[in-house]
C-alpha positions, 0 to 999 in steps of 0.5 A: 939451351932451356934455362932451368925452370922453376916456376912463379916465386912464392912470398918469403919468410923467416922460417924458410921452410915453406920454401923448401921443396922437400919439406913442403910439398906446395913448394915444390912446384915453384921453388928448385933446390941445388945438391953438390956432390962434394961428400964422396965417402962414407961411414956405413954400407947399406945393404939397398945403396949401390954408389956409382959416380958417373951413371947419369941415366940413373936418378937414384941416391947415391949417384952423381956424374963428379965429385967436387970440392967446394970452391967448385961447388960455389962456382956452380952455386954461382952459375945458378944463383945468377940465372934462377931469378930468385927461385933457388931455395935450397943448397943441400949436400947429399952424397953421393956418400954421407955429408957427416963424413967428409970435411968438405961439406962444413967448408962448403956450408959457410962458404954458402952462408957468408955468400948466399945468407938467405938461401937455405942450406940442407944437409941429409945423413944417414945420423951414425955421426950426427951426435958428433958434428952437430954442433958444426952444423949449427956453427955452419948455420944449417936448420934443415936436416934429414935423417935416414932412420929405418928401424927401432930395432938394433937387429933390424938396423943388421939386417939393413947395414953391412957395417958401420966405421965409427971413429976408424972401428968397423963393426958389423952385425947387431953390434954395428944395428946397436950403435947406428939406431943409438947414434941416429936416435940420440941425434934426431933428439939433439938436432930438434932440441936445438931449434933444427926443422928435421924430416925423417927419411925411411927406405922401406925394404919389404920383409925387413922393416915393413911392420916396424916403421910405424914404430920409427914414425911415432918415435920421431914424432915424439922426438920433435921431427916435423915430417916422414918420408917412405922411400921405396926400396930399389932392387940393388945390392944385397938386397937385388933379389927383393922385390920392391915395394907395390902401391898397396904396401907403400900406401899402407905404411904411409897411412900407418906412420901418417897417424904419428906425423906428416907424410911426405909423398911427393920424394923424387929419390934425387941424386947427389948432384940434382938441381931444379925443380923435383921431377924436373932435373936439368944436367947440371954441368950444360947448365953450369957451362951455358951460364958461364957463356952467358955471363961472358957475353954480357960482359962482352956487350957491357964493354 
């Protein structure tokens, strides 16, 4: 079996974030990031996001063959960490539903911390609970946080959202728009005033929030993010009958944002459960397995 590659080291530093594949786009040819699937529910439905956990032909958000808890998750930290030669950079969590709204995600966050202090931790949220829980992801240590904002605009967070459940309260339509694009706006401020690095994920949905992203990009500019992502649409879900996005819109709206920050444009739209490098990903449980055969044969050998 092929271990996983992740290419030559690149010096470190305290910041990290040139280490982190998903913000820094020289890193991603060298260093690999792990995401655990240990955050199954979640607390908004999003009209483009169709979940399913056992799908491993699909690398797509919101996929992932199982679902962990995090004494699993650090088995399979472990298994990597002893075979990546030093090029694991990143410990996210991403799903397959929102981190913010499962409690397993902060146990794993310190249990990564006190294990693993110089690997980066991650987390990406759709922000309706970021306001809330971002003091526990500062006591958890994180400093690298991704944002999915898609819009400025309450109606057209409707138009994007099926509902939200803020605090056990289902809303829907422009009240439900109202408080996502309050919640992820007033968290944005909060996690960048604290010191956090924040990178702003946009799903550009054609026809609902093309014109308006340039809007979202120079708000997060303002607010302290430090780069953008535009993710294309994928025709699923409510929105199966929108055709996605060609090169031509996509590109324009890169250069339309790109005036108020950095873009990203190398995005993989990685699954819950990806691990190596981006565009490179390795099944994760042969990989999990072949380093636990590996380690009992060399305590075998040792004996």
């Amino acid at each position: 079996m092929k271990p996983i590659s992740f290419g030559p080291a690149m010096p470190r530093s305290n910041s990290g974030t040139e280490r982190h594949p998903c913000f820094t786009k020289a890193a991603h040819h060298r260093y690999g990031r792990l995401h655990l699937p240990v955050a199954p529910a979640c607390n908004v439905k999003c009209r483009y996001c169709v979940r399913k956990f056992d799908c491993v032909n699909e690398s797509r958000p919101g996929v992932s063959s199982v679902i962990l808890d995090a004494a699993q998750a650090m088995e399979r930290v472990r298994a990597m960490v002893s075979r990546d030669e030093g090029r694991l950079s990143v410990i996210g969590v991403a799903g397959p539903g929102d981190p913010l709204a499962n409690n397993e995600t902060f146990v794993l966050l310190h249990m990564i911390r006190r294990e693993y202090p110089d690997i980066i931790p991650c987390v990406s949220t759709n922000g309706l609970a970021l306001p809330d829980r971002l003091g526990e992801l500062l006591d958890a240590g994180l400093r690298h946080l991704t944002v999915t904002i898609n819009s400025v605009k309450a109606e057209t967070a409707a138009a994007i959202y099926s509902w939200v459940n803020y605090s056990g309260e289902v809303l829907r339509g422009v009240e439900a728009g109202r408080l996502m694009v309050e919640n992820q706006w007033k968290g944005l401020r909060a996690a960048t005033q604290a010191g956090m690095t924040v990178k702003v994920n946009s799903v550009l949905v054609p026809g609902v929030n093309d014109l308006e992203l340039a809007r979202v990009a120079a708000r997060a500019s303002a607010l302290g993010a430090a780069t953008m992502n535009i993710i294309p649409m994928i025709p699923q879900g409510d929105f199966a009958h929108i055709a996605p996005p060609d090169e031509e819109l996509v590109a324009d709206v890169r250069k339309s944002c790109g005036e108020f920050m950095p873009m990203m444009t190398h995005c993989r739209r990685c699954r819950a459960d990806a691990v190596g490098l981006l565009g490179e990903d390795r099944d994760m449980e042969t990989e999990t397995l072949m380093s636990r055969i590996g380690q009992e044969y060399e305590e075998m050998v040792a004996m």
